[in-house]
Structure formats: C-alpha cells, structure tokens
KOLVOGU-305801 format. One record per atom (N, C-alpha, C, O): residue in three letters; x, y, z. Coordinates in steps of 0.001 Angstrom, whole numbers, padded with zeros to 6 digits, always signed. Each point is the difference from the previous one (the first is absolute). Example, Ala and Ser with C-alpha at 12.3 -4.5 7.8 and 13.67 -1.06 7.14 Angstrom:
BEGIN
ALA+013190-005690+007800/ALA-000890+001190+000000/ALA+000900+001200+000000/ALA+001036-000019+000665/SER-001386+001069-001385/SER+000820+001190+000060/SER-000770+001090+000730/SER+000509+001108+000169/
END
This chain:
BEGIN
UNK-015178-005748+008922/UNK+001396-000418+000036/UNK+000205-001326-000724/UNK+000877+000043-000863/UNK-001585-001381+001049/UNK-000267-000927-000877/UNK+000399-000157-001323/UNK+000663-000887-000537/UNK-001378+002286-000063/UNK-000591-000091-001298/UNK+001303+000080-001040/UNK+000276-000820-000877/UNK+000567+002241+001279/UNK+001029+000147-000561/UNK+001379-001200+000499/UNK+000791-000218-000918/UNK-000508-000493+002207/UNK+000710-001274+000076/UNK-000690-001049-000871/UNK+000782-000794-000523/UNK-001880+000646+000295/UNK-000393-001302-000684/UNK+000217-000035-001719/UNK+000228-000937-000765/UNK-000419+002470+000529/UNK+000635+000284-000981/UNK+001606-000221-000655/UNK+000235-000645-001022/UNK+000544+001174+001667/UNK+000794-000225+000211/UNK+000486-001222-000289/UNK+000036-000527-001112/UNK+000370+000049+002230/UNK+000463-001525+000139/UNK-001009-001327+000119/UNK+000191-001017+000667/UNK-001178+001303-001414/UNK-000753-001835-000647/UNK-000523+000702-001520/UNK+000571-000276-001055/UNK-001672+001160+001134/UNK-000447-000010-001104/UNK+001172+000835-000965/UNK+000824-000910-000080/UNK-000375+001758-000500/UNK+000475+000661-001015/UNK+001417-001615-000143/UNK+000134-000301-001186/UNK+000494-000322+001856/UNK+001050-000749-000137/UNK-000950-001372-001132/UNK+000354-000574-001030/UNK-001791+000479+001969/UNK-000236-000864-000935/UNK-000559-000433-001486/UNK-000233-000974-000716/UNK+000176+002854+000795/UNK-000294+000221-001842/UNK+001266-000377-000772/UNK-000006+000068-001229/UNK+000703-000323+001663/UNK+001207-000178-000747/UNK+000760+000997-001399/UNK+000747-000194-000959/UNK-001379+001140+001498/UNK+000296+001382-001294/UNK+001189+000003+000179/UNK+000623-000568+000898/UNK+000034+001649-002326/UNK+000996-000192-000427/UNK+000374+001730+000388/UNK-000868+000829-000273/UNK+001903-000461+000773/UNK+000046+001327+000438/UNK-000617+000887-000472/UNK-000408+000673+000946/UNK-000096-000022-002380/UNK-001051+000937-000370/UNK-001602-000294+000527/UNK-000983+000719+000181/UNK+001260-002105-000043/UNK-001707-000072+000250/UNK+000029+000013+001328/UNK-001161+000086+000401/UNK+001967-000132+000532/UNK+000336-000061+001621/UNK-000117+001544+000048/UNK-000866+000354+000799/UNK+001429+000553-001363/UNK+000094+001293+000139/UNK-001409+000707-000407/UNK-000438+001009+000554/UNK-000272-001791-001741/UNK-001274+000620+000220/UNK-000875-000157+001347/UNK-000444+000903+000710/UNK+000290-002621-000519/UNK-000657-000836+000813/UNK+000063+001469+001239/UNK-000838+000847+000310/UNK+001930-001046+000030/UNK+000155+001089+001540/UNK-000521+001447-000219/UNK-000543+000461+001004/UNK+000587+000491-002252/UNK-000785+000803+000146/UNK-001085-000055-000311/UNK-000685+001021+000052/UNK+000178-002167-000459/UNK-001652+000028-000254/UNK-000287-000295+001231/UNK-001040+000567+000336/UNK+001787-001602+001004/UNK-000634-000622+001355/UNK+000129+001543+000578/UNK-001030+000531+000416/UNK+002225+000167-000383/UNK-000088+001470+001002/UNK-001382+000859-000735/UNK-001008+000135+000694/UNK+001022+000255-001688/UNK-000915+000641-000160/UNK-001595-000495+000127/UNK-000998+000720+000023/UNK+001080-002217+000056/UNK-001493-000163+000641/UNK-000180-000164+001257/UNK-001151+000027+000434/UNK+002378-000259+000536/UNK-000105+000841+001125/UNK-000301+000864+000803/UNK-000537+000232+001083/UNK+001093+000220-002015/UNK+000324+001741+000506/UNK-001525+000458-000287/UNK-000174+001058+000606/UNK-000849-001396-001207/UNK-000951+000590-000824/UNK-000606-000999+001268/UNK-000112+000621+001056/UNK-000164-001597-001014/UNK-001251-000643+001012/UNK+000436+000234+001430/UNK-000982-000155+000725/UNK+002021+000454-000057/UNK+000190+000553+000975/UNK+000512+001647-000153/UNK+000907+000197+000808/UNK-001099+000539-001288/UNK-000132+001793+000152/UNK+001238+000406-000193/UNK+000241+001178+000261/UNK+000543-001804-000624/UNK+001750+000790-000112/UNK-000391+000908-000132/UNK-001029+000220-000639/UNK+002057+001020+001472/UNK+000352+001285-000734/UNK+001465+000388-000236/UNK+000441+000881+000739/UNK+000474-001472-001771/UNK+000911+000230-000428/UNK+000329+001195+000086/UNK+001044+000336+000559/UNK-001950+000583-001143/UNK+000680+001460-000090/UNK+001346+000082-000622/UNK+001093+000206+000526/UNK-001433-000423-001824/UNK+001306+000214-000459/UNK+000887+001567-000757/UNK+001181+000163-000308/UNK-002122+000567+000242/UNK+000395+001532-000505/UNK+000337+000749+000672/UNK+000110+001178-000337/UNK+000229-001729+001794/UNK+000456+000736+001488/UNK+000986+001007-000365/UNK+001050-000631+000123/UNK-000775+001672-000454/UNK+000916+000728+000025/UNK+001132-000353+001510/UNK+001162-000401-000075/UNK-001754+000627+001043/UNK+000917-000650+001141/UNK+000696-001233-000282/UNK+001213-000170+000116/UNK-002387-000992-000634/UNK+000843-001092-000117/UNK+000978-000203-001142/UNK+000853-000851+000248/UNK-000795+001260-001094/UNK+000598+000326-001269/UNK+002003+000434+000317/UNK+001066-000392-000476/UNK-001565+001526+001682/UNK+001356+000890+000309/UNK+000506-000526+000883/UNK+001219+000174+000004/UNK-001799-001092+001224/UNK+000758-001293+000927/UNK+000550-000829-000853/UNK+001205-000133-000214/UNK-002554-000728-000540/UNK+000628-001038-000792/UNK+001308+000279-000472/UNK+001063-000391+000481/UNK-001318+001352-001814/UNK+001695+000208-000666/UNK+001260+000512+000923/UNK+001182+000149-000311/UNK-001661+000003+001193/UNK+001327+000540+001071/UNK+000670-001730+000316/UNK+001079-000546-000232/UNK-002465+000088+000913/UNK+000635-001275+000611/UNK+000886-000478-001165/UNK+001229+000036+000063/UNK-001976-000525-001225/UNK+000435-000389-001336/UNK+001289+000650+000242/UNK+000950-000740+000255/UNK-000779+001902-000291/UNK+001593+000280-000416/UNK+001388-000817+001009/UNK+001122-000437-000254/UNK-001949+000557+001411/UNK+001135-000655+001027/UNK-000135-001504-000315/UNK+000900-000753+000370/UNK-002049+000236-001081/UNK+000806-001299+000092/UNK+001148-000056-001512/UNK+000998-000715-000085/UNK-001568+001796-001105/UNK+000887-000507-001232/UNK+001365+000226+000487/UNK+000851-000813-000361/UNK-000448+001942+001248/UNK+001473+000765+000290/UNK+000005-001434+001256/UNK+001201-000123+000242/UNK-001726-000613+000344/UNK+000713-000747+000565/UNK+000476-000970-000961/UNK+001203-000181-000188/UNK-002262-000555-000526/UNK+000805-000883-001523/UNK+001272+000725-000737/UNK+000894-000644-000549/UNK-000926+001670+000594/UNK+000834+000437-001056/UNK+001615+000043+001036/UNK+001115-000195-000483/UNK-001457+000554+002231/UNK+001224-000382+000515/UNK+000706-001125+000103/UNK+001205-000213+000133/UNK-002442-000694-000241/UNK+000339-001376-000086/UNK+000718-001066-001182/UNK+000847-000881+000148/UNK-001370+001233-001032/UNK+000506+000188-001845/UNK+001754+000405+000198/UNK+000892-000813-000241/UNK-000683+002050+000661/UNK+001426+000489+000012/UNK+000816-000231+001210/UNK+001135+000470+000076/UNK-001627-001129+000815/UNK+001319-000353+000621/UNK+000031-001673-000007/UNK-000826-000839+000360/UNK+002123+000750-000918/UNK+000159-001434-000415/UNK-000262-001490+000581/UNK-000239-000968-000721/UNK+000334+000927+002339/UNK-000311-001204+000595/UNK-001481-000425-000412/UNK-000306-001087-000490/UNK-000574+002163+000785/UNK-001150+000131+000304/UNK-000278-000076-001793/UNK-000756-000955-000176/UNK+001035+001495-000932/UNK-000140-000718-001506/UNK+000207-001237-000233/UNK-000788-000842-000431/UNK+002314+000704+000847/UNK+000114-001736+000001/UNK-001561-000895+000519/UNK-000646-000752-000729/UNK+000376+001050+001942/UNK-001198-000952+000770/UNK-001335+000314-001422/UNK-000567-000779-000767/UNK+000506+002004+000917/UNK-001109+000319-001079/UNK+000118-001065-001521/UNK-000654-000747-000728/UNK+001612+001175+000875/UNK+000012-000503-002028/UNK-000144-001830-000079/UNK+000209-000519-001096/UNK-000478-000155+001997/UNK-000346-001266+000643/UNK-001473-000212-000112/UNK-000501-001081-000309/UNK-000243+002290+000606/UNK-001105-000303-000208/UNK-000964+000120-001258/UNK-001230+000034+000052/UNK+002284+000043-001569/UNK-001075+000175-001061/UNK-000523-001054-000513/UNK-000608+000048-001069/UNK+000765-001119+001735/UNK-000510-001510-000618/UNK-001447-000053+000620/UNK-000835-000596-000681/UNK+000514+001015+001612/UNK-001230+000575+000943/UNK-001345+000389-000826/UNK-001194-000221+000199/UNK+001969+000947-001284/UNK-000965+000358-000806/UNK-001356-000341-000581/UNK+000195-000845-000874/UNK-001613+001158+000983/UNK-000560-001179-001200/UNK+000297-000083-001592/UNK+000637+000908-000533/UNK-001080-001944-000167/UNK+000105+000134-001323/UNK-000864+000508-000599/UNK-000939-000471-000641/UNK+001403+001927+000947/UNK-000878+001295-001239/UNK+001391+001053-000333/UNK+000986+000214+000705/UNK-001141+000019-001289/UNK+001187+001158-000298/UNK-000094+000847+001331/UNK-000822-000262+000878/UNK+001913+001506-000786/UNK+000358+000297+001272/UNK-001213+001321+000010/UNK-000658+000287+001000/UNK+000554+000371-002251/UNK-001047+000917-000152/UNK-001366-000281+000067/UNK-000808+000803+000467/UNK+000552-001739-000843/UNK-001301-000574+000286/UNK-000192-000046+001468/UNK-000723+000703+000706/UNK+001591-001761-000362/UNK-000666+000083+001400/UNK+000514+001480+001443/UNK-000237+000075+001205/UNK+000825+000640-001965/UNK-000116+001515+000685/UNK-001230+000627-000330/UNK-000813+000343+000859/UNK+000623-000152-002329/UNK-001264+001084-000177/UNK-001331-000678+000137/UNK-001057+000607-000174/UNK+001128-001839+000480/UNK-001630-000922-000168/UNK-000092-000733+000921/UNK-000892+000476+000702/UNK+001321-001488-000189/UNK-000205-000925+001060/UNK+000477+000337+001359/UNK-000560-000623+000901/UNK+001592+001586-000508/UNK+000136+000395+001083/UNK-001261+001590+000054/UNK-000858-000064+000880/UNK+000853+000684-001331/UNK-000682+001202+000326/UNK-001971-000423-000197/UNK-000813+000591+000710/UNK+000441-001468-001571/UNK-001158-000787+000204/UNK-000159-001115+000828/UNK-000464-000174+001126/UNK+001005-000581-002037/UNK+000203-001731+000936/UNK-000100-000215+001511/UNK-000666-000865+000568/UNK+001695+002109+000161/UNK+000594+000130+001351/UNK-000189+001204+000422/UNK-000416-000024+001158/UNK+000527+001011-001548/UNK-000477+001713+000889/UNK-001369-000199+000429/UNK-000508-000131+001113/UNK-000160+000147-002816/UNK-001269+000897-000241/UNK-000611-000892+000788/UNK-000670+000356+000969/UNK+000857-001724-001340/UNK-001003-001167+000871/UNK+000186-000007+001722/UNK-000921+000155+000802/UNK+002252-000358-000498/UNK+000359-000266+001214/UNK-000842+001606+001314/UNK-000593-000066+001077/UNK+000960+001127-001876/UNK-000320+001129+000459/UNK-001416+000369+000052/UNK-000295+000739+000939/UNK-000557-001050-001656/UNK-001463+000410-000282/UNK-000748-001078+000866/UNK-001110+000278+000455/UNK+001739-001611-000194/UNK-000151-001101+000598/UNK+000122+000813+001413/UNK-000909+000767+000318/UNK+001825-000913+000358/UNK+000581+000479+001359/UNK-000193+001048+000338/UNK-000997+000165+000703/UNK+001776+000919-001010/UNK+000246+001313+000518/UNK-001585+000568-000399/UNK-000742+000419+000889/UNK+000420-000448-001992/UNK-001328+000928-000436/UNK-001448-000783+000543/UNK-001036+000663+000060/UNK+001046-002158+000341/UNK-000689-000476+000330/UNK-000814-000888+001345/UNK-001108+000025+000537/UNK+002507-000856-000373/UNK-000188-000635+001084/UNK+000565+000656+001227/UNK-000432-000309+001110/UNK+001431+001247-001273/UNK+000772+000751+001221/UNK-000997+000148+000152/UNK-000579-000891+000621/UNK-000244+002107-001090/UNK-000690+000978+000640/UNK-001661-000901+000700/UNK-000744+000591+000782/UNK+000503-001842-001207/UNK-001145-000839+000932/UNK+000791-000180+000745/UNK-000364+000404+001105/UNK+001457-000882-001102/UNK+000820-000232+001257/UNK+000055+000980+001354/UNK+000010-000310+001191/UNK+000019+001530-001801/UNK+000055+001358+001069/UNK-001653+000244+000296/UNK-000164+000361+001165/UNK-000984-000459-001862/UNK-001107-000140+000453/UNK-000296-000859+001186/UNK-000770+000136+000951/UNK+001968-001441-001446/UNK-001184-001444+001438/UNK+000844+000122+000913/UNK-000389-000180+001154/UNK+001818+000528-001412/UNK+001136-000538+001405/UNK+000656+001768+000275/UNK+000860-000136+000869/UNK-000905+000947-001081/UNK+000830+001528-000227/UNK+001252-000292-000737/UNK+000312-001100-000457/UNK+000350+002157+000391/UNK+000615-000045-000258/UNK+001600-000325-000375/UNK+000620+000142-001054/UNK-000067-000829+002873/UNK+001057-000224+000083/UNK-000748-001652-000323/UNK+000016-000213-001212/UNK-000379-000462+001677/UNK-000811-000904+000287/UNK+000141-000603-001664/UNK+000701-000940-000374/UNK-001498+001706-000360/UNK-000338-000213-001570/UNK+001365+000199-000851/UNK+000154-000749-000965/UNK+000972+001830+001295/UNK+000909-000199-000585/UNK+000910-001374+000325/UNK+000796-000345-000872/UNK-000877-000311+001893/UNK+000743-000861-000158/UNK-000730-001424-000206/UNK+000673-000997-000261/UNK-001875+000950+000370/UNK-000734-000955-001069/UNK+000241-000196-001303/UNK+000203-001144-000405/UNK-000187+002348-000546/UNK+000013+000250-001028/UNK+001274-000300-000526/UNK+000093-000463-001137/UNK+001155+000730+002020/UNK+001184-000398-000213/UNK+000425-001341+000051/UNK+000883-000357-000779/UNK-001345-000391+001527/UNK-000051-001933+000113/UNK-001015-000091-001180/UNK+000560-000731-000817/UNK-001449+001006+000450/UNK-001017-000506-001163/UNK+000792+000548-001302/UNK-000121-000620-001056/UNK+000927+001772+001125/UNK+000448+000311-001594/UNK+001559-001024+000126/UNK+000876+000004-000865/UNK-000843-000691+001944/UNK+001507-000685-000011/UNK-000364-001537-000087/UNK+000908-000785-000272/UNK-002071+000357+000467/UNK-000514-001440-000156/UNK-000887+000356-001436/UNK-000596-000968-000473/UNK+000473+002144-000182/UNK-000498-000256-000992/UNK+001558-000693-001317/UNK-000162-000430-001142/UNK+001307+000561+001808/UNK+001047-000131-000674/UNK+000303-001484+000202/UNK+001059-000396-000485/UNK-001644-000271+000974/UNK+000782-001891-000122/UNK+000073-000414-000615/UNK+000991-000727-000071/UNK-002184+000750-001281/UNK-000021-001237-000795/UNK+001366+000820-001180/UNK+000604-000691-000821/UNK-000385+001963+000957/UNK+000979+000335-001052/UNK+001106-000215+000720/UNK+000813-000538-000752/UNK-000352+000683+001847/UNK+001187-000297+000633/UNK+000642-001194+000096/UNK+001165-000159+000362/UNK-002304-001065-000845/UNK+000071-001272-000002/UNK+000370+000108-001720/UNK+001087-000379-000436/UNK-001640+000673-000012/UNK+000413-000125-001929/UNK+001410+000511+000084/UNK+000806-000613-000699/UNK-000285+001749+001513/UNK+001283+000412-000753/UNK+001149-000155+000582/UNK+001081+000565-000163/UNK-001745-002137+001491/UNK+001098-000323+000841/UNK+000459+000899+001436/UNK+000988-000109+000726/UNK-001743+000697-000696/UNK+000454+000983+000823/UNK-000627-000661+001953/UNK-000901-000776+000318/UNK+001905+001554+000517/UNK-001078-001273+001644/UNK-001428+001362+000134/UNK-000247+001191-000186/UNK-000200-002203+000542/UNK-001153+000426-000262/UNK-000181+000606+001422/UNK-001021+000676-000131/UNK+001478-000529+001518/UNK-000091+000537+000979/UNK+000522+001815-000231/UNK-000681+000999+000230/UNK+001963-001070-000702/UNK+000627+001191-000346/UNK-000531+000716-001355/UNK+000289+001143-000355/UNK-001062-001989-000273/UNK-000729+000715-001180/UNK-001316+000803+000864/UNK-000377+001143-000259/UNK-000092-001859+001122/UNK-001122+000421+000591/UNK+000197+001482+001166/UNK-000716+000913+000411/UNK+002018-001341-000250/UNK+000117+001058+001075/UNK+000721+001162-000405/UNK+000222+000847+000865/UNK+000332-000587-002463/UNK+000433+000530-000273/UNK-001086+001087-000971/UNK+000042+001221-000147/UNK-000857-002116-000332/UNK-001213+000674-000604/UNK-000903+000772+000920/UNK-000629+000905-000549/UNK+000427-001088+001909/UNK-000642-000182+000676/UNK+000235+001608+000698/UNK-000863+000706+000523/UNK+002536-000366-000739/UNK+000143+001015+000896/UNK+000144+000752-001525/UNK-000903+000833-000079/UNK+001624-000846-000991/UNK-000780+000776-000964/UNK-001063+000556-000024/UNK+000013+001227-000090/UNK-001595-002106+000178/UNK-001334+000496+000169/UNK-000426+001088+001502/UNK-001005+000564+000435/UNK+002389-000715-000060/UNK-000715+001265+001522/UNK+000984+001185-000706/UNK-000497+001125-000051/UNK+001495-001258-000351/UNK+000264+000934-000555/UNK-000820+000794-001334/UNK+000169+001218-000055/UNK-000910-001759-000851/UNK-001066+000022-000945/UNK-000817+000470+001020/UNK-000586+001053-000250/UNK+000458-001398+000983/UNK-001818+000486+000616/UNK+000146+001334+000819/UNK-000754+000867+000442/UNK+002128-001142-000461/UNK+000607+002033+001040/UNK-000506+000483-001090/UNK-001003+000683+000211/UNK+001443-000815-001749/UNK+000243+001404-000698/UNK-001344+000241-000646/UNK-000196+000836-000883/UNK-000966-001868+001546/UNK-001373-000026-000717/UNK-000612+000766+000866/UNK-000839+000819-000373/UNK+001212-000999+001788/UNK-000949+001024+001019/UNK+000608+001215-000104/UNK-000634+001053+000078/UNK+002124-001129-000294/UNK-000014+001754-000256/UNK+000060+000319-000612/UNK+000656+001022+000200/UNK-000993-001123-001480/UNK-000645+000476-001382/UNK-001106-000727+000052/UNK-000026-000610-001069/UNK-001039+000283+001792/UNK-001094-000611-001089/UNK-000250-000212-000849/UNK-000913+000572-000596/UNK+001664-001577+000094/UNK+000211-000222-001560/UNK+000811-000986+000217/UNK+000640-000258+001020/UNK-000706-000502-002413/UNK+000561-001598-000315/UNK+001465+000636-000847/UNK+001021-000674-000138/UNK-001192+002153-000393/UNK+000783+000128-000513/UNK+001308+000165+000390/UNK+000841-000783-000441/UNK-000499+001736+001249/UNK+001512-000620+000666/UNK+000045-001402+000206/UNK+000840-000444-000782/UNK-001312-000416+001420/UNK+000681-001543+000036/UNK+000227-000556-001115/UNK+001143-000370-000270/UNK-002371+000170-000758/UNK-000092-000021-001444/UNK+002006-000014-000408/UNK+000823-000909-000104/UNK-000748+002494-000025/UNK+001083+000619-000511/UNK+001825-000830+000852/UNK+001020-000416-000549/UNK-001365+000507+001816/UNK+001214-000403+000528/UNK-000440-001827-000212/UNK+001025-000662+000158/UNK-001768+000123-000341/UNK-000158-001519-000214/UNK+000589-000331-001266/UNK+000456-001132-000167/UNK-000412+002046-000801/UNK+000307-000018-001502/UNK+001536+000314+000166/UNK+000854-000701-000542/UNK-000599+001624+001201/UNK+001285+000528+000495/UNK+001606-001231+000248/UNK+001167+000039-000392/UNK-002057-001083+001313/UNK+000384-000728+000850/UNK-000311-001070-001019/UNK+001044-000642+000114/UNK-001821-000079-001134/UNK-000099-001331-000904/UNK+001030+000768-000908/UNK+001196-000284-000065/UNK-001835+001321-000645/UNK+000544-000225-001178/UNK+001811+000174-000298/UNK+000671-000540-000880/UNK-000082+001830+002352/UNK+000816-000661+000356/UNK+001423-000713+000101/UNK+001186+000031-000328/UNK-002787-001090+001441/UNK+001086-001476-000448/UNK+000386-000473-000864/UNK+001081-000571-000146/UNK-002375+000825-000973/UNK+000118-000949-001244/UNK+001326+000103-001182/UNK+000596-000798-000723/UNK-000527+002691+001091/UNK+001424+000308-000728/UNK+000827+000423+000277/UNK+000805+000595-000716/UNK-000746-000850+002263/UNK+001687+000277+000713/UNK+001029-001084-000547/UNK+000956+000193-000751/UNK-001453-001539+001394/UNK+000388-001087-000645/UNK+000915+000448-001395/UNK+001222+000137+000069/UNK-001883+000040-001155/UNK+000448-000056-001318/UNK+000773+001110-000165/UNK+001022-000137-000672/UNK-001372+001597+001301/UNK+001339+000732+000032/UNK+001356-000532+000613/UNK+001142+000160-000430/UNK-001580-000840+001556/UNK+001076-000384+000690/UNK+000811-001123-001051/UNK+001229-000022-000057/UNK-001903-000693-000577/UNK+000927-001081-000520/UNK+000414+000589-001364/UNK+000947-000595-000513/UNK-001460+001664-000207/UNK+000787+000816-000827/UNK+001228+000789+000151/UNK+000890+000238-000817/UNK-001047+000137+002122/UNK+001131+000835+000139/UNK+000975-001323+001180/UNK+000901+000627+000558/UNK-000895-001475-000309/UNK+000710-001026+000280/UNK+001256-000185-001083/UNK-000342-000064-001181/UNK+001890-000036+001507/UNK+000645-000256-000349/UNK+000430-001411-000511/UNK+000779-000129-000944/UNK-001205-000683+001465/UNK-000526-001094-000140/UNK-001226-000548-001329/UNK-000122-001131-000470/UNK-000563+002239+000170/UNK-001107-000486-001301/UNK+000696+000770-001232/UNK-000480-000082-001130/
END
C-alpha cells in the first residue's frame, strides 16, 4: 500500500516532469508493479469488456443529459479552464486512457485489490483499497486546487465502485472502460457545454 501512495504524492511530484513524461513515469511505475507484485489485469475478459462498455455507456448518456439541459451546461461550460495545457485530443487519446486508466487500474484493481482480498477478505480489502486509491489522489488534488478531503472521499468511493466491476468480471477491464468513461468525459463535457452555450 506504501509503495503506490509514495509514488504518488512525494516521488513522481518531485521529478518535476512535464505532462508527457508524468504520463510515461506512471505507466512505467504501474507496470513495474504490477510485474513485482503478480497483477492479473486480465484484460481480454470478454465479460469484462461487455460490463465495462455497458457501464461506459451510462456514464456517456449521463454527460450527454447533462450537455443538453441548459442549467446543468451553463455550470459545465465553467469548467474548460480546468483543462491541462495539451490540446483537448491529446489529452483524451493519451494521458487520460495511459497516464490515468491504464496506470491507476493495473495499479489497484489488477493489483493491489486483489492482495488486499488475500490478507483482509474481501469486504475488509475492498474498502482498504478504496481509502488507498483516494489518498493516492492528494498531491494532485492539491496541484489543481481542489479540498483535498472531498477529493479523497470522492475518489475513494469511485474505487469501490471500480473494484465491484473487477470482482464481477475478473478483470480490470470493465473499471478500466467506465474510468475512461467517467475522465474522459469530463474532459469534454465542459467544451461541448461551452460550445453550445449561448453565451460563447
């Protein structure tokens, strides 16, 4: 549990990389993880594949309700300054689905959940795993301004939801899929919303 918080929030902040090299940095730390402690991702799950994209769909049709009815665009289209400085495609097809899925997921769900369900069981280990994937979020919650209590507790119940759709698919791949679902998103509700704003 350590290994991936220390990661996290002291060492990767104090390389001082520049978002491509932050986005490698994290899948080179998950995948030597995942490899010195036994991950089994399982990612060709046919099960997890057909959860994942389901979940995936309910969250895009919830963005997309959110996009078209106007209060709820207005609030949205507020948040495209949020953005990092990479183009909006870049950081959809590269830094959220590497940077943040592949790492965060192969890290957690494919790795540490499941020692978790070995030492403590299962209810026990899922909600370990859920405080450790929500304190793995401070030192970024602190960069993007965000309180860092409600970043934690909000990530926190995300990762039990991630770790449902890993035990019933065995596989990283449904969470994977609805985690991508749920970043990427955010990243372009925002900008629909402030396009179709009467106001831009």
């Amino acid at each position: 549990m350590g290994i991936p918080l220390a990661w996290s929030n002291w060492v990767l902040p104090r390389l001082d990389l520049e978002l491509p090299g932050r986005t490698a940095a994290n899948a080179g730390f998950a995948t030597g993880y995942a490899l010195m402690f036994r991950g089994r991702p399982n990612w060709l799950s046919a099960r997890g594949l057909g959860c994942g994209l389901a979940a995936a769909g309910v969250v895009a049709a919830g963005y997309g309700a959110a996009v078209a009815i106007p209060a709820i665009r207005d609030r949205l289209g507020g948040f495209v300054d949020r953005a990092p400085d990479v183009p909006l495609g870049e950081w959809i097809a590269v830094h959220i689905p590497i940077g943040t899925v592949y790492s965060e997921e192969l890290v957690f769900r494919a790795t540490l959940n499941r020692l978790l369900d070995n030492d403590f069981g299962p209810c026990r280990g899922a909600l370990i795993g859920a405080l450790t994937f929500g304190l793995w979020h401070i030192r970024p919650a602190r960069a993007a301004g965000d309180s860092v209590p409600a970043s934690i507790a909000a990530t926190a119940a995300g990762g039990l939801v991630f770790d449902l759709l890993r035990r019933r698919t065995d596989s990283a791949t449904a969470p994977a899929l609805l985690h991508f679902a749920v970043n990427a998103g955010g990243a372009l509700a925002p900008h629909l919303a402030a396009a179709r704003s009467p106001n831009s």
